[in-house]
C-alpha positions in Angstrom: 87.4 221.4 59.6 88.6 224.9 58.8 85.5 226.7 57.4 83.7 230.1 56.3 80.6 231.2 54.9 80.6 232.8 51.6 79.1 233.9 48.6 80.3 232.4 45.4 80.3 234.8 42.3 78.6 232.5 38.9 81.4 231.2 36.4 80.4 234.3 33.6 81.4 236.8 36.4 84.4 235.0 36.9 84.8 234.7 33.8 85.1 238.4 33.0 87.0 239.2 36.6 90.0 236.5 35.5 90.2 238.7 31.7 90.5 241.8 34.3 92.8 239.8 36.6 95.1 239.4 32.7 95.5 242.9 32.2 96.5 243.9 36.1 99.0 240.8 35.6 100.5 242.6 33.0 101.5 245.7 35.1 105.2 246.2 36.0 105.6 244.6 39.3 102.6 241.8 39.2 105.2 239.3 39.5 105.7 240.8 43.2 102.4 239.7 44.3 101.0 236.2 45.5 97.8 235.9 42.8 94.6 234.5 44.1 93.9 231.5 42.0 90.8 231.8 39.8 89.0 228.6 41.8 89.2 230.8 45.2 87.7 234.0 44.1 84.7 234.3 46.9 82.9 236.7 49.2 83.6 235.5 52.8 80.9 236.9 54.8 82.5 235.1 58.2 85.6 233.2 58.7 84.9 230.3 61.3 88.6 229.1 61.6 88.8 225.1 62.7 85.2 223.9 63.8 84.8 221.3 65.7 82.9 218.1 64.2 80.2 218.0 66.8 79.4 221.9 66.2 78.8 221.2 62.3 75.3 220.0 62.6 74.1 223.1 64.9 76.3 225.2 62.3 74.5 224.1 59.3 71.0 224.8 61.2 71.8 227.8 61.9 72.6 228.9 58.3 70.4 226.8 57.3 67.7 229.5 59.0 70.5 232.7 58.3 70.0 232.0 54.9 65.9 231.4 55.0 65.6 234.7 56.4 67.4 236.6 54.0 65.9 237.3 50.5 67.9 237.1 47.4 69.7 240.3 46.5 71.4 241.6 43.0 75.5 242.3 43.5 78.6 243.1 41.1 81.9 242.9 41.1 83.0 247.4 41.6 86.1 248.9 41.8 88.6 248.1 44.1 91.4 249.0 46.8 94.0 247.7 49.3 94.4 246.7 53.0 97.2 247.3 55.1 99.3 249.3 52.7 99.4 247.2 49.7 99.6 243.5 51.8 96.1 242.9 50.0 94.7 244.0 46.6 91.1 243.5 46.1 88.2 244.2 44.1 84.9 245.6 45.8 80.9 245.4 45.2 78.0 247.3 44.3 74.4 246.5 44.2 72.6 245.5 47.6 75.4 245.7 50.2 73.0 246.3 53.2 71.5 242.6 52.0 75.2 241.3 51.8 75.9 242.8 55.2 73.2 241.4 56.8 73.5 238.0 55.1 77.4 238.5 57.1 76.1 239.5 60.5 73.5 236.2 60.2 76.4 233.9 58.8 78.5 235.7 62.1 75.3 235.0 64.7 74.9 231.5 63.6 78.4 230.4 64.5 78.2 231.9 67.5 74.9 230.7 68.6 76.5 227.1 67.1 79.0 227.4 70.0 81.8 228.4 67.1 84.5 230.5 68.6 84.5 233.8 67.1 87.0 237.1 67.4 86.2 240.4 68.1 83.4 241.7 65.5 84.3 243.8 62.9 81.8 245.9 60.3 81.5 243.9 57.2 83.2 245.0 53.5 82.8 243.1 50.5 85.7 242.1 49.2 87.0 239.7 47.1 90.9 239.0 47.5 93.1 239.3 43.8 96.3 239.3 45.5 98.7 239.6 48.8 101.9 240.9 48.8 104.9 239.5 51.6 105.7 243.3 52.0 104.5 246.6 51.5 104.0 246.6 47.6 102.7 249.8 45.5 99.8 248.5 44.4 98.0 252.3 43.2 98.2 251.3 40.0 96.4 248.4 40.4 93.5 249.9 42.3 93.5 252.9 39.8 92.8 250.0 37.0 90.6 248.3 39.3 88.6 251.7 39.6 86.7 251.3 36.3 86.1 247.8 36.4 82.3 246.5 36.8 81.1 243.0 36.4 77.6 241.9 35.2 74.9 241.5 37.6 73.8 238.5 39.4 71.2 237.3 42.2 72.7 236.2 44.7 70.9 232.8 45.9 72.4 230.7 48.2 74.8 231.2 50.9 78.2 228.8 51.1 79.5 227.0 53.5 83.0 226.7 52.5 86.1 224.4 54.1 89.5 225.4 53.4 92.4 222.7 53.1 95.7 224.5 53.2 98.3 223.5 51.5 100.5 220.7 53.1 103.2 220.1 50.3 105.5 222.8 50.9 105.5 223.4 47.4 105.8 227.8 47.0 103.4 229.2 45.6 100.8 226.4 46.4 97.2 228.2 47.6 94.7 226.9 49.3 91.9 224.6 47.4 88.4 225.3 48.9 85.1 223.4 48.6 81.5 223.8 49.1 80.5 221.5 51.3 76.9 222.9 51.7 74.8 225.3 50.4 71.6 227.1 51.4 69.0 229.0 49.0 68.0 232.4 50.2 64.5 233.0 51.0 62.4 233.2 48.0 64.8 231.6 45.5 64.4 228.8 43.7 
């Protein structure tokens, strides 16, 4: 199963990011870009690739306890910027981001204490992906929009554990669909 943990923003914050997500669409040059579709806006805190069935249970234990230890934390959807010269437009976070880093490093720890094969580490940013481009694309404009935009507030609760099935029918333009198959409240909620 191809998985990663995450945080998943409420439907009324995604709500108000997909009227945001309308206006940047209307920008000269939106048609350029490859648009994250509204059902896969997410936080991943760490990318676990193809896991191995008998890994899953020691996995889920392991966020299981990730997720008890950490204590519920407020975040919003902030500003923006790019990666690799316009290849990824995304919109950023405010609110606890030491809790949300943290929460990444645990979510990190458990898969490799799980036995899940991980890459090098890298320092965490919160990010949520809006759109790739195949090439180099301008996207300034975007992140200049982007720079004024803040969400509502929300505890975070519960920590993700998403899988990701990738598109098989060839079809362009045809994104990955992703699903929670578990979840975890953080310490203290609920």
């Amino acid at each position: 199963m191809r998985l990663f943990a995450a945080v998943l923003p409420p439907e009324d914050v995604i709500g108000q990011l997909a009227d945001e997500v309308a206006r940047l669409r209307r920008l000269p040059g939106a048609d350029g870009l490859r648009w994250t579709a509204r059902a896969g806006w997410h936080f991943t805190l760490a990318f676990y690739g193809e896991v191995a069935d008998d890994l899953l249970p020691a996995l889920s234990d392991r966020l299981s306890r990730a997720a008890h230890r950490t204590h519920p934390f407020e975040l919003a959807l902030s500003g923006g910027g790019q990666f690799g010269h316009g290849k990824a437009l995304w919109v950023g976070a405010r609110g606890d981001l030491e809790a949300m880093r943290l929460l990444a490093d645990r979510a990190e720890a458990a898969a490799r204490k799980a036995g899940v094969p991980m890459g090098e580490h890298r320092r965490y940013k919160a990010h949520l992906t809006l759109a790739r481009g195949r090439d180099a694309v301008d996207v300034r404009p975007y992140v200049d929009l982007l720079g004024d935009f803040t969400g509502p507030a929300w505890q975070v609760a519960d920590l993700a554990l998403v899988r990701s099935n990738l598109p098989t029918s060839g079809v362009p333009g045809e994104q990955p669909r992703y699903e929670a198959v578990a979840r975890w409240a953080l310490g203290g909620a609920g």
